[in-house]
Jmol script that loads the backbone (N, CA, C; Angstrom):
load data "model"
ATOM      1  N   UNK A   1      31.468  -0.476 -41.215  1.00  0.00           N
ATOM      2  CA  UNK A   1      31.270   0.291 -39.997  1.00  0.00           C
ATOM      3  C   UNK A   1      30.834  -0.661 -38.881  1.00  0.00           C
ATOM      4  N   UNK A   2      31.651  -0.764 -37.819  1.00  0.00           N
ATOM      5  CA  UNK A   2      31.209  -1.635 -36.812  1.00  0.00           C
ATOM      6  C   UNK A   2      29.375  -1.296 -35.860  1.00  0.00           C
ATOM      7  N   UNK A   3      28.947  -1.822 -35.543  1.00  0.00           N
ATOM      8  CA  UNK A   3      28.047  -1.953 -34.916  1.00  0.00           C
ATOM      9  C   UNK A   3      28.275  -0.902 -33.540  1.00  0.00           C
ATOM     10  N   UNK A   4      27.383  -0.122 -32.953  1.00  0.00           N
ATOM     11  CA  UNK A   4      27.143   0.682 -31.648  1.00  0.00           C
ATOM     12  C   UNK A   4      27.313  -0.427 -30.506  1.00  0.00           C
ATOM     13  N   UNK A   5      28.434  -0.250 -29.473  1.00  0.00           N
ATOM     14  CA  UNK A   5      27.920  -0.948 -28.485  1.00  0.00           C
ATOM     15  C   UNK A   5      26.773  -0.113 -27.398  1.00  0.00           C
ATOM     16  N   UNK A   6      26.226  -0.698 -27.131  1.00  0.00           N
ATOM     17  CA  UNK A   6      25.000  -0.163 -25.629  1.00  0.00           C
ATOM     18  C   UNK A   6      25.871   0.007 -24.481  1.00  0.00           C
ATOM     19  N   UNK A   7      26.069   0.734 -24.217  1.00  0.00           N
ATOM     20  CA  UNK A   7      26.353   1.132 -22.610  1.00  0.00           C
ATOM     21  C   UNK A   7      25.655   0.110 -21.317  1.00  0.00           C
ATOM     22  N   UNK A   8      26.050  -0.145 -20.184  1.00  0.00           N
ATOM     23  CA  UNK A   8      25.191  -0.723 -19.190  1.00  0.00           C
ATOM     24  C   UNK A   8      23.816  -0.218 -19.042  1.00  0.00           C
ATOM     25  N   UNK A   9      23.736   0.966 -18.937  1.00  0.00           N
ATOM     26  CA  UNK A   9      22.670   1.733 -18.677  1.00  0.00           C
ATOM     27  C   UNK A   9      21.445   1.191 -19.862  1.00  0.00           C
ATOM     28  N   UNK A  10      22.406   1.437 -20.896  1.00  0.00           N
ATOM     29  CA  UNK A  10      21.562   1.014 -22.201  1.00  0.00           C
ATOM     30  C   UNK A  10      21.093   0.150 -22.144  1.00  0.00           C
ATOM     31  N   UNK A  11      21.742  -1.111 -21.673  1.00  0.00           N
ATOM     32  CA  UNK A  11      21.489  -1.983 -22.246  1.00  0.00           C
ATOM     33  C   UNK A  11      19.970  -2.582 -20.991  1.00  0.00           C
ATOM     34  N   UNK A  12      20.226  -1.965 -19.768  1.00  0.00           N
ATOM     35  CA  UNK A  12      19.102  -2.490 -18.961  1.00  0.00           C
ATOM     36  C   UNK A  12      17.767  -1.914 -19.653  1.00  0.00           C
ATOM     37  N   UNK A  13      17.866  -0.441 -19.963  1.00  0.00           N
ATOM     38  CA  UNK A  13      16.957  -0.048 -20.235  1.00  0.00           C
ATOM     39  C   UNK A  13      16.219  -0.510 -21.670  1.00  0.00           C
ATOM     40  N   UNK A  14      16.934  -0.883 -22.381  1.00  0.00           N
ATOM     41  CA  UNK A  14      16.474  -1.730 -23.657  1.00  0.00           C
ATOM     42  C   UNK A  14      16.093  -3.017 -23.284  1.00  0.00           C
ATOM     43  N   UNK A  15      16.748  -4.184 -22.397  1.00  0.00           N
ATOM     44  CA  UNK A  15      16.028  -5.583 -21.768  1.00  0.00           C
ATOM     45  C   UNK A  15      15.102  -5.005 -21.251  1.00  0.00           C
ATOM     46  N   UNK A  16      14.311  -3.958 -20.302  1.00  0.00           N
ATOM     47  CA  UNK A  16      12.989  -3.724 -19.555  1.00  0.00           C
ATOM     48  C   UNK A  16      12.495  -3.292 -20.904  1.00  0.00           C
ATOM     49  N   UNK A  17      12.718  -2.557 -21.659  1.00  0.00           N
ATOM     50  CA  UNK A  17      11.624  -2.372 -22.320  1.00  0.00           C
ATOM     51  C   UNK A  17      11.158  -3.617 -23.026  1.00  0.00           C
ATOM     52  N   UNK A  18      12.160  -4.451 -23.938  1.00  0.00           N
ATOM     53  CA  UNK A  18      11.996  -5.762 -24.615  1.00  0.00           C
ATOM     54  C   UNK A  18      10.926  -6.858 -23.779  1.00  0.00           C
ATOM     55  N   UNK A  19      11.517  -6.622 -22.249  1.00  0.00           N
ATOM     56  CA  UNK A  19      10.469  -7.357 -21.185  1.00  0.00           C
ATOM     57  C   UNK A  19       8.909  -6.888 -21.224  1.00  0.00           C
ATOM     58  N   UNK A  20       9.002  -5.409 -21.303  1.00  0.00           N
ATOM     59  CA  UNK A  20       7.280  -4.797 -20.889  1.00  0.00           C
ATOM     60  C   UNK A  20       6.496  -4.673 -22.050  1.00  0.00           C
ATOM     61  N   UNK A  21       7.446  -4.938 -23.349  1.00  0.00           N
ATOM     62  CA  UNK A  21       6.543  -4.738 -24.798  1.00  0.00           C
ATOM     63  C   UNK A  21       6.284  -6.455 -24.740  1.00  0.00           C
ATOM     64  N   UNK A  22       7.394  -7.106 -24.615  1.00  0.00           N
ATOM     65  CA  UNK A  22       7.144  -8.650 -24.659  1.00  0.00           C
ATOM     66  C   UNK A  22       5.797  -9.358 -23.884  1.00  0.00           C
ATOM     67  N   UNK A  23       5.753  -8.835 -22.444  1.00  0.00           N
ATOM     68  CA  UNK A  23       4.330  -9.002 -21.681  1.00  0.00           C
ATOM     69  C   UNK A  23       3.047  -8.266 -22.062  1.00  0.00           C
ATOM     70  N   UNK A  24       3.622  -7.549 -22.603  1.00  0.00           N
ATOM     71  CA  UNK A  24       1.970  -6.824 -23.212  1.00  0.00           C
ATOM     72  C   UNK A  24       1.009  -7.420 -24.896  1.00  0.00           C
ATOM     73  N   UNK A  25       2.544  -7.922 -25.845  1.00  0.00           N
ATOM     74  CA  UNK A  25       2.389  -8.439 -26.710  1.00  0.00           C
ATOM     75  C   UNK A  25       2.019  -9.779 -26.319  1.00  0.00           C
ATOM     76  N   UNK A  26       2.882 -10.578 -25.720  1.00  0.00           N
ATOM     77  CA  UNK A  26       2.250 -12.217 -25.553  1.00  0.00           C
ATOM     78  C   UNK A  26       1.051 -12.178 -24.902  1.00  0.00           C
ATOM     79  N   UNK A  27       0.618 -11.303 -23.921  1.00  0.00           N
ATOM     80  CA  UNK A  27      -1.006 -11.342 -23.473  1.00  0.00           C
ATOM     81  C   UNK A  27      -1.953 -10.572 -24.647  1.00  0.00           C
ATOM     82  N   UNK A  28      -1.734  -9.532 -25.538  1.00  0.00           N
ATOM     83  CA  UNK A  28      -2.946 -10.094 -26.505  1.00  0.00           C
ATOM     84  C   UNK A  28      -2.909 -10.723 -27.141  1.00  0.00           C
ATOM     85  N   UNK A  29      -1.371 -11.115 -27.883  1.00  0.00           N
ATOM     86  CA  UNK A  29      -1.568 -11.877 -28.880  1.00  0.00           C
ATOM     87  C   UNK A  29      -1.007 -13.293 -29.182  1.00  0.00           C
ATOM     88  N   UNK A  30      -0.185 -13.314 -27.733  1.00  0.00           N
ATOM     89  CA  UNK A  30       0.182 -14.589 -27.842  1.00  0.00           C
ATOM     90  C   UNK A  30       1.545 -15.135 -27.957  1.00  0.00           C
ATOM     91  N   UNK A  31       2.510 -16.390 -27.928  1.00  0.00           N
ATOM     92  CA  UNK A  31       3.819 -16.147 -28.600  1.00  0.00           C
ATOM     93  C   UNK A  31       3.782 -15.975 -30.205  1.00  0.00           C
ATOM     94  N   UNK A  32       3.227 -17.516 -30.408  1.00  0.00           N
ATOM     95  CA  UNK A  32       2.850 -17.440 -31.718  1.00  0.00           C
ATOM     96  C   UNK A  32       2.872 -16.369 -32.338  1.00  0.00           C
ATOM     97  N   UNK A  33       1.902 -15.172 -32.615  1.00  0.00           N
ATOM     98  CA  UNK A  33       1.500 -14.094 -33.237  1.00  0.00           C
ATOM     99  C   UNK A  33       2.448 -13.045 -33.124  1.00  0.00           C
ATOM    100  N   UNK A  34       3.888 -13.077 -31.968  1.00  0.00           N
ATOM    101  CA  UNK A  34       4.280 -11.964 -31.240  1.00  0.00           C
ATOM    102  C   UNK A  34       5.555 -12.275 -32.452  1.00  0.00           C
ATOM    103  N   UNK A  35       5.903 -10.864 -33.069  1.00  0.00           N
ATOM    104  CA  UNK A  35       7.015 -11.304 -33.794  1.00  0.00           C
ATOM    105  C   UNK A  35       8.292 -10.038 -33.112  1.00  0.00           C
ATOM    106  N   UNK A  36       9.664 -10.761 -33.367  1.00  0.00           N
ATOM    107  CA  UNK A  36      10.248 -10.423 -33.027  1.00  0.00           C
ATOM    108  C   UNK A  36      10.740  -8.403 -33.620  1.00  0.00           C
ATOM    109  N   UNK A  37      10.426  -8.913 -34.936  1.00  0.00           N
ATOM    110  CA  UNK A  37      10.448  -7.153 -35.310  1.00  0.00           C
ATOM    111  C   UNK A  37       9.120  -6.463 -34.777  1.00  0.00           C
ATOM    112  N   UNK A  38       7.865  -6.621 -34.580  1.00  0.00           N
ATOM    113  CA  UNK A  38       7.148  -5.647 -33.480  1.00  0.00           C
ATOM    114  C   UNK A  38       7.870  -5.322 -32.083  1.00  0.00           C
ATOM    115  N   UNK A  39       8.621  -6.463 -31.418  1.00  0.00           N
ATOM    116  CA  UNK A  39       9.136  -5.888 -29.989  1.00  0.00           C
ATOM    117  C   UNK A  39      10.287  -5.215 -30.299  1.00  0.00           C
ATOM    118  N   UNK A  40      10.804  -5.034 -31.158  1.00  0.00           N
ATOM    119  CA  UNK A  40      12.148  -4.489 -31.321  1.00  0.00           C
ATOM    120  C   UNK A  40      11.730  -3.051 -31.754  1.00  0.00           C
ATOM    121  N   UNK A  41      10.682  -3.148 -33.120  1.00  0.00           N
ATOM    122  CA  UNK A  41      10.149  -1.808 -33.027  1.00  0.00           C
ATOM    123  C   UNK A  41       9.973  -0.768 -31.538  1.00  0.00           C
ATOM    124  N   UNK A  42       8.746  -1.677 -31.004  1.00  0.00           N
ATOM    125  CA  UNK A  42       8.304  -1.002 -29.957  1.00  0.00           C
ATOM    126  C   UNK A  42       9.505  -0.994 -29.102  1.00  0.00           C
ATOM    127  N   UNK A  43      10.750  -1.682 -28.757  1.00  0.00           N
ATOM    128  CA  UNK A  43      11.553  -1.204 -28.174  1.00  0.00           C
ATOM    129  C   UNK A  43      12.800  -0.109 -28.442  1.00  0.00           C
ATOM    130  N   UNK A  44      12.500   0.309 -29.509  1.00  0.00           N
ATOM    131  CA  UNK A  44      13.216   1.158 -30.686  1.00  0.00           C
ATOM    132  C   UNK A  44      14.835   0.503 -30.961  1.00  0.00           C
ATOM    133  N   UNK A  45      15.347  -0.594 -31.544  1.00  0.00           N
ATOM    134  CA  UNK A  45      15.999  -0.992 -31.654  1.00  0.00           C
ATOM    135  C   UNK A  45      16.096  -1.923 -32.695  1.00  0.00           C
ATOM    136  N   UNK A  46      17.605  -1.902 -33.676  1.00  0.00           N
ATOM    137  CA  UNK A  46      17.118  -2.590 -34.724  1.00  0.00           C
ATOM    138  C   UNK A  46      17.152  -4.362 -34.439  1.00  0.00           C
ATOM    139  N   UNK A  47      16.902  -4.812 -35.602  1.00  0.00           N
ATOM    140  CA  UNK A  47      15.947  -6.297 -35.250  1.00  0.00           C
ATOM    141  C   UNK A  47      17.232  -7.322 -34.917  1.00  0.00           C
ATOM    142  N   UNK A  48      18.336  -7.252 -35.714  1.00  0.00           N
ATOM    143  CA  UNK A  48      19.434  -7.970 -35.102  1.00  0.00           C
ATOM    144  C   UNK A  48      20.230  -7.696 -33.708  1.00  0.00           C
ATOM    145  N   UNK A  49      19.602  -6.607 -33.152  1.00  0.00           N
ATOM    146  CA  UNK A  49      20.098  -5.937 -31.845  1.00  0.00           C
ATOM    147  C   UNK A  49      19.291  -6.956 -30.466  1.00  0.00           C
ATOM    148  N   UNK A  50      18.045  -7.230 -31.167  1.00  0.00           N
ATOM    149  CA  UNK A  50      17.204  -8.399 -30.364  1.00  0.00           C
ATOM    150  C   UNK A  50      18.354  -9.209 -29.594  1.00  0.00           C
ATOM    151  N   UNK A  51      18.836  -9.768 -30.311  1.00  0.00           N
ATOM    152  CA  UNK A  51      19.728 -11.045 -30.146  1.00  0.00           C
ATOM    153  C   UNK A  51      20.815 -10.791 -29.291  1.00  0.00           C
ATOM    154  N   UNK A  52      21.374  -9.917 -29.220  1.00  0.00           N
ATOM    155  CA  UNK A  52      22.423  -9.330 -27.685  1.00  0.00           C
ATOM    156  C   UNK A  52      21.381  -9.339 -26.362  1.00  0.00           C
ATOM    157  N   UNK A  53      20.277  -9.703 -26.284  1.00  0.00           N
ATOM    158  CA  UNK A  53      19.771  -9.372 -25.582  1.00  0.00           C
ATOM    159  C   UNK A  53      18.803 -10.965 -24.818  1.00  0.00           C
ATOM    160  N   UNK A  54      18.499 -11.864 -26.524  1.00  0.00           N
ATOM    161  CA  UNK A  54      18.062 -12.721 -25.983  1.00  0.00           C
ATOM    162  C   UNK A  54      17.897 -13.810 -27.025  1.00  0.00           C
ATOM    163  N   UNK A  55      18.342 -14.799 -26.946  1.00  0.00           N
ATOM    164  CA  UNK A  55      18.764 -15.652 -28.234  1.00  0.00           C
ATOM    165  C   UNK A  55      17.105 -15.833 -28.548  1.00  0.00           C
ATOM    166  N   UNK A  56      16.076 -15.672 -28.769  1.00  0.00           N
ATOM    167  CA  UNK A  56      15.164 -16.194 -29.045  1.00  0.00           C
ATOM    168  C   UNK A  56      14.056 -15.265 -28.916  1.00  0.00           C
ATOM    169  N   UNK A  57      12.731 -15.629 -29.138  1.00  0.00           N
ATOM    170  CA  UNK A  57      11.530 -14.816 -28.937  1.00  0.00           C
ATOM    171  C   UNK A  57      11.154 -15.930 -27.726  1.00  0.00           C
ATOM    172  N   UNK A  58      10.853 -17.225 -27.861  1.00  0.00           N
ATOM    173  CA  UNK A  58      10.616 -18.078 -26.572  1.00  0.00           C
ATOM    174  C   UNK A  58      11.621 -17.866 -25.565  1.00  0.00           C
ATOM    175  N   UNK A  59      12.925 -16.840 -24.924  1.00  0.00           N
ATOM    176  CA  UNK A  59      13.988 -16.896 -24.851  1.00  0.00           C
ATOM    177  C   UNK A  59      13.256 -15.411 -23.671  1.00  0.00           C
ATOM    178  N   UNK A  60      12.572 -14.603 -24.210  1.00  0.00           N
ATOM    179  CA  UNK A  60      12.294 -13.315 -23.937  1.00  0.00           C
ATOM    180  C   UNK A  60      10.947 -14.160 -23.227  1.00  0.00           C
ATOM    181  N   UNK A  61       9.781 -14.745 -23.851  1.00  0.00           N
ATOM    182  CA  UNK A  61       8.966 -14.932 -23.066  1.00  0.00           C
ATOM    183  C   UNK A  61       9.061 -15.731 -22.125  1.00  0.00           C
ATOM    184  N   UNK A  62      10.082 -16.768 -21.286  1.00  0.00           N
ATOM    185  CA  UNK A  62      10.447 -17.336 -20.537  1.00  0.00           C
ATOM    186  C   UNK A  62      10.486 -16.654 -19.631  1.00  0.00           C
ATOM    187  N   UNK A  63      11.578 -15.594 -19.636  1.00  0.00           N
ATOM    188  CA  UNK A  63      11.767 -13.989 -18.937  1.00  0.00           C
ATOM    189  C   UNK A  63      10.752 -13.287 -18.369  1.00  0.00           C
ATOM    190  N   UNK A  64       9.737 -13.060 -19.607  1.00  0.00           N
ATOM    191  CA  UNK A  64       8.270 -12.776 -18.867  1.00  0.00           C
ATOM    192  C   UNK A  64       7.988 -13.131 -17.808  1.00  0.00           C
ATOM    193  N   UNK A  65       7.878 -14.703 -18.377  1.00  0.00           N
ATOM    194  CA  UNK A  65       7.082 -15.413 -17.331  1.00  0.00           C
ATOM    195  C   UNK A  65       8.033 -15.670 -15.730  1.00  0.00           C
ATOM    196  N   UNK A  66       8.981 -15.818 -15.757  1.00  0.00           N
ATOM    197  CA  UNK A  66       9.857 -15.379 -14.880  1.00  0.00           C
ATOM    198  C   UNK A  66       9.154 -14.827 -13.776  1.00  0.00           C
ATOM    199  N   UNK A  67       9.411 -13.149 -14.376  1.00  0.00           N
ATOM    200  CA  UNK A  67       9.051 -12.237 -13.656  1.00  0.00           C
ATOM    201  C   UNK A  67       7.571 -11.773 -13.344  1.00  0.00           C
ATOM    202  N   UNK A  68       6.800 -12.622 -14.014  1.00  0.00           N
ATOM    203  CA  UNK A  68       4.981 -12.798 -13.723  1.00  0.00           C
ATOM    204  C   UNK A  68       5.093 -13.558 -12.328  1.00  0.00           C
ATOM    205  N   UNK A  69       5.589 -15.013 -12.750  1.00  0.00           N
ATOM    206  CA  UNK A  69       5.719 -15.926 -11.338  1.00  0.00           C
ATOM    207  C   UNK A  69       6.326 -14.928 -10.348  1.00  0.00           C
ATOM    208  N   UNK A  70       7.393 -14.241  -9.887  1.00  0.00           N
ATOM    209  CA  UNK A  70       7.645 -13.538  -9.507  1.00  0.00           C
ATOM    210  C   UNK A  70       6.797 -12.715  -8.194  1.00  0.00           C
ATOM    211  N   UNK A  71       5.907 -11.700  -9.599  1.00  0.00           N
ATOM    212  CA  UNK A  71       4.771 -10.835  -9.212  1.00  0.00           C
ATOM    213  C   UNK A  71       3.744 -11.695  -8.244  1.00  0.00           C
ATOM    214  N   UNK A  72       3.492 -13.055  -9.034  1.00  0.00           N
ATOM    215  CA  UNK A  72       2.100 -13.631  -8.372  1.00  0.00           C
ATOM    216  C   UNK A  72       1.971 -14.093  -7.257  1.00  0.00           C
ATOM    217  N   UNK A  73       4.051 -14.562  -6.982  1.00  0.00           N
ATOM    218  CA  UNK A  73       4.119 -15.290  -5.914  1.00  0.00           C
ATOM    219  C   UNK A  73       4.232 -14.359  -4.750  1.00  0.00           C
ATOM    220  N   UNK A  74       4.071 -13.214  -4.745  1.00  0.00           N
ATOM    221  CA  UNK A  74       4.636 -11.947  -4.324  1.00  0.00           C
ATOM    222  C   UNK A  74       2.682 -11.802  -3.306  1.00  0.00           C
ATOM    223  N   UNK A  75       1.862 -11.712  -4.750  1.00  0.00           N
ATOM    224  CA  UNK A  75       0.700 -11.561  -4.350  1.00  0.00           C
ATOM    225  C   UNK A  75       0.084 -12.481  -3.611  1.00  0.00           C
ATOM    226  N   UNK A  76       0.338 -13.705  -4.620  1.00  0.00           N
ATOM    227  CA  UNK A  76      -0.597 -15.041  -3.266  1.00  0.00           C
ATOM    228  C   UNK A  76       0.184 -15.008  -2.109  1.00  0.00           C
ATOM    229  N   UNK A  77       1.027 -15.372  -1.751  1.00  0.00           N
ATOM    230  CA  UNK A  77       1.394 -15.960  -0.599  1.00  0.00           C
ATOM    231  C   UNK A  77       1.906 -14.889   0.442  1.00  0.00           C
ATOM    232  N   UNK A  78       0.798 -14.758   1.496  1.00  0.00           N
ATOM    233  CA  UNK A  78       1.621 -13.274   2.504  1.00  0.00           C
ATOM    234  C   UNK A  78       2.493 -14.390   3.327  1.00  0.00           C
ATOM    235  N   UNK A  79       3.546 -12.848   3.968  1.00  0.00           N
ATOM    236  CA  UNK A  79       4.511 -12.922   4.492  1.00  0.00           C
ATOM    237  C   UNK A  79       4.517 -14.252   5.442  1.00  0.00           C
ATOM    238  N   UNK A  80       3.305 -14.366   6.405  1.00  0.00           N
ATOM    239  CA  UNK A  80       3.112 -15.393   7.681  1.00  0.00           C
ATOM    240  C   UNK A  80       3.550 -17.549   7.293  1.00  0.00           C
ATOM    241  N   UNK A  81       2.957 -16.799   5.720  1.00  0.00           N
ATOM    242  CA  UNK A  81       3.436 -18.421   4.894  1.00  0.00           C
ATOM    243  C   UNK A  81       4.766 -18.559   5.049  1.00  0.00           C
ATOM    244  N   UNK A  82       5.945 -18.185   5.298  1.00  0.00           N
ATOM    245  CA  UNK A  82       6.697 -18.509   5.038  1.00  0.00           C
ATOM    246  C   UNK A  82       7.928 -18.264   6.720  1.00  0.00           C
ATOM    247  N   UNK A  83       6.950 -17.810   7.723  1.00  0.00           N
ATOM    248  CA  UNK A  83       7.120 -18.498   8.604  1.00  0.00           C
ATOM    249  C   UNK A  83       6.258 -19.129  10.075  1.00  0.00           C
ATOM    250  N   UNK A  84       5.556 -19.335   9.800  1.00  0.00           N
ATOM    251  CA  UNK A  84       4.977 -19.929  10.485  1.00  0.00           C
ATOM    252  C   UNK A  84       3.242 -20.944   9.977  1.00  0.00           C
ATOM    253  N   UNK A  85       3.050 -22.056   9.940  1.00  0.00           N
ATOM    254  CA  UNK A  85       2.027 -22.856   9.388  1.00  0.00           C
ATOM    255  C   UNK A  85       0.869 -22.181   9.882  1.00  0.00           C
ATOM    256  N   UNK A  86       0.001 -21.984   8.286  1.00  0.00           N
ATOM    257  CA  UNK A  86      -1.346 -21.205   8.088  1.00  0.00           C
ATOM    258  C   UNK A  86      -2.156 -22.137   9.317  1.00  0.00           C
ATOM    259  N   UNK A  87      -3.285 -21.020   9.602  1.00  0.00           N
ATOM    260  CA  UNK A  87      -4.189 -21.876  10.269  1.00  0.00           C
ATOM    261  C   UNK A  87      -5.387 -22.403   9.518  1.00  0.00           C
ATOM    262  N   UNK A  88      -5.844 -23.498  10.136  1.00  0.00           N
ATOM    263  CA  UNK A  88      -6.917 -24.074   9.178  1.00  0.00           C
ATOM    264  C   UNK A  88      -7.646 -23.443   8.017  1.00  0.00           C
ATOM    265  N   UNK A  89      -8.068 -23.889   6.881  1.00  0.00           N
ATOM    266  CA  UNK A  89      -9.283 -22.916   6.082  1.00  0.00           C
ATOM    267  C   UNK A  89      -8.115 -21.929   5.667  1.00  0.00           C
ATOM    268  N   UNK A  90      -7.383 -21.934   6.466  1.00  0.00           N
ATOM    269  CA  UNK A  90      -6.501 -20.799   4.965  1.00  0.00           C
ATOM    270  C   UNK A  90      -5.891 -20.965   3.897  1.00  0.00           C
ATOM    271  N   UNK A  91      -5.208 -22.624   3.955  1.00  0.00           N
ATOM    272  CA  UNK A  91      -4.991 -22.607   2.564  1.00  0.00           C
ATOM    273  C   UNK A  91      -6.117 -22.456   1.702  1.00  0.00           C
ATOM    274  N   UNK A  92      -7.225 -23.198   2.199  1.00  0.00           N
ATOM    275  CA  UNK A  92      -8.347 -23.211   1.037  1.00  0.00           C
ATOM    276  C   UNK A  92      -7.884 -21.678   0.398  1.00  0.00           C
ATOM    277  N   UNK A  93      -8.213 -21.006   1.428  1.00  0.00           N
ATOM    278  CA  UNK A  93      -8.483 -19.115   0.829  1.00  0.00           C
ATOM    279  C   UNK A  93      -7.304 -18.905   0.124  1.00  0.00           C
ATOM    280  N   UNK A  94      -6.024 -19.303   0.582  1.00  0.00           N
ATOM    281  CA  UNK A  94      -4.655 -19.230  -0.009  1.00  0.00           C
ATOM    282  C   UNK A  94      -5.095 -19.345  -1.727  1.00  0.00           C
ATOM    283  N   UNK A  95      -5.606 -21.135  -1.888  1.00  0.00           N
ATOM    284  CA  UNK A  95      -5.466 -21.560  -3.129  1.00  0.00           C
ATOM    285  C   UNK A  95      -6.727 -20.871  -3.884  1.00  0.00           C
ATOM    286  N   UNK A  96      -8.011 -20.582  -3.644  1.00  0.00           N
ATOM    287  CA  UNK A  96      -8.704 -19.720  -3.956  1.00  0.00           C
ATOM    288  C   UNK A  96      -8.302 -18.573  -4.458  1.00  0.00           C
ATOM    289  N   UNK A  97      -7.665 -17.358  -3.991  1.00  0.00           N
ATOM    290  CA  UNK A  97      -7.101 -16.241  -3.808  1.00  0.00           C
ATOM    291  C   UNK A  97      -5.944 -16.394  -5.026  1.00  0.00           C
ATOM    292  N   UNK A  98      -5.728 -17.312  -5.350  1.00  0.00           N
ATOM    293  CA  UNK A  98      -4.108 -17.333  -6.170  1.00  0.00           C
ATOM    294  C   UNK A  98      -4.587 -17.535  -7.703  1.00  0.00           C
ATOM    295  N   UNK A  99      -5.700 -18.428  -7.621  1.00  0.00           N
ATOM    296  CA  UNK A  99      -6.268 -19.018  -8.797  1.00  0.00           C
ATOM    297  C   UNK A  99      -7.011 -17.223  -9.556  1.00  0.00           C
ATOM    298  N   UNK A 100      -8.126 -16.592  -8.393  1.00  0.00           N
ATOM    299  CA  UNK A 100      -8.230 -15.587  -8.882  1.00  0.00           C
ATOM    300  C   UNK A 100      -7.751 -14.653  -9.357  1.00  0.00           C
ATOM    301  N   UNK A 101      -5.907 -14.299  -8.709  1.00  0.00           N
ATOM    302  CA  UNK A 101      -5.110 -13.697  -9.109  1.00  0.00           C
ATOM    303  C   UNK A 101      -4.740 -13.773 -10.556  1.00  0.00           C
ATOM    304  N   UNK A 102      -4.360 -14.931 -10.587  1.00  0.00           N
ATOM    305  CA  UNK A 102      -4.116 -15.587 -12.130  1.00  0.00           C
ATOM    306  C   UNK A 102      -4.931 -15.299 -13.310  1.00  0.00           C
ATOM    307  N   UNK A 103      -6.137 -15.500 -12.576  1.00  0.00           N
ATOM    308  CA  UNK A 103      -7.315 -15.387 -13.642  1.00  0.00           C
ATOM    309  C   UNK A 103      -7.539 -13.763 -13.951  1.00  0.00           C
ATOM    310  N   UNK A 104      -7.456 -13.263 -13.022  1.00  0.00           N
ATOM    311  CA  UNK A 104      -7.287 -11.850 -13.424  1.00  0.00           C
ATOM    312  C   UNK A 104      -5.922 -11.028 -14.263  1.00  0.00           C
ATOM    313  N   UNK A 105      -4.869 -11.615 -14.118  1.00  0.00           N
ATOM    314  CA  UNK A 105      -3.703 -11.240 -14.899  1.00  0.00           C
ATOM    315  C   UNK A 105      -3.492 -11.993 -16.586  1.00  0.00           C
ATOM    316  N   UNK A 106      -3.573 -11.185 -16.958  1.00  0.00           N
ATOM    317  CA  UNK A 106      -3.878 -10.871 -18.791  1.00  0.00           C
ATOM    318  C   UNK A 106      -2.777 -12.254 -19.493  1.00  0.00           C
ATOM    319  N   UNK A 107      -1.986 -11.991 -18.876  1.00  0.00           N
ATOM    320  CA  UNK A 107      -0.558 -13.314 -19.218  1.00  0.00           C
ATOM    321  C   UNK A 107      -0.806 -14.747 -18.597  1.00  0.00           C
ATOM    322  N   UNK A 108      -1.228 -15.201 -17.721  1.00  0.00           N
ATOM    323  CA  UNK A 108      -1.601 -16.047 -17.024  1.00  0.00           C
ATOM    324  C   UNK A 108      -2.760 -16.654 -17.727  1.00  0.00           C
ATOM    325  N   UNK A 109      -3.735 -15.533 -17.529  1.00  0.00           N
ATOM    326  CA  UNK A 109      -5.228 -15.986 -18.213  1.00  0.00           C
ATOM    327  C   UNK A 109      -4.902 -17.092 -19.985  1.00  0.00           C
ATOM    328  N   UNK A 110      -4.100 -16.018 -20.432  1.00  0.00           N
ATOM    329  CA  UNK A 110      -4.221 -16.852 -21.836  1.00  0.00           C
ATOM    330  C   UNK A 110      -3.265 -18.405 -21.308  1.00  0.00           C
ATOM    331  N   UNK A 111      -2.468 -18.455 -20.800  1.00  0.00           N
ATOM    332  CA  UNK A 111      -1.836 -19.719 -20.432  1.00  0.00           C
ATOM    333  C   UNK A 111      -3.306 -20.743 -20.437  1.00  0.00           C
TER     334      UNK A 111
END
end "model"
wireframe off; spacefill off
backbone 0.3
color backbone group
């Protein structure tokens, strides 16, 4: 019996989930500890189905981190950075402000 293909629809909605179980798993527990049949569980999909999706477990957390950098760069740096040069004392606050960000986000922190 051949294998189910996923639909488009499917298939995004199975990579976000693989993504949001993957970021929640590598921040408590790490890559190491994060195995590929828990995210597949939690993404309800069987364990060789992983692999249409992402050759690897370091493959998926890359992805994460991706889309963390993403988020952070989103948060540190307002809009004015990118056109016109901060005024004095703001980078300090810039690089201040970014470090705390970090330190506060669960994925980052364990980095």
């Amino acid at each position: 019996m051949a294998a189910k293909a996923f639909s488009e629809q499917e298939r995004e909605r199975i990579r976000q989930r693989l993504l949001v179980r993957g970021r929640e798993s590598f921040s408590r527990q790490g890559l190491r500890k994060t195995s590929v049949a828990d995210l597949t569980k939690a993404a309800g999909i069987a364990l060789g189905s992983f692999y249409l999706f992402f050759q690897s477990k370091e493959d998926l957390f890359f992805a994460v981190l991706e889309e963390e950098e993403k988020a952070l760069r989103e948060q540190i740096f307002p809009p004015q950075m990118l056109t016109q040069p901060l005024p004095r004392g703001s980078l300090k606050q810039l690089l201040l402000g970014g470090i705390q960000v970090m330190m506060e986000n669960p994925l980052t922190r364990r980095l």
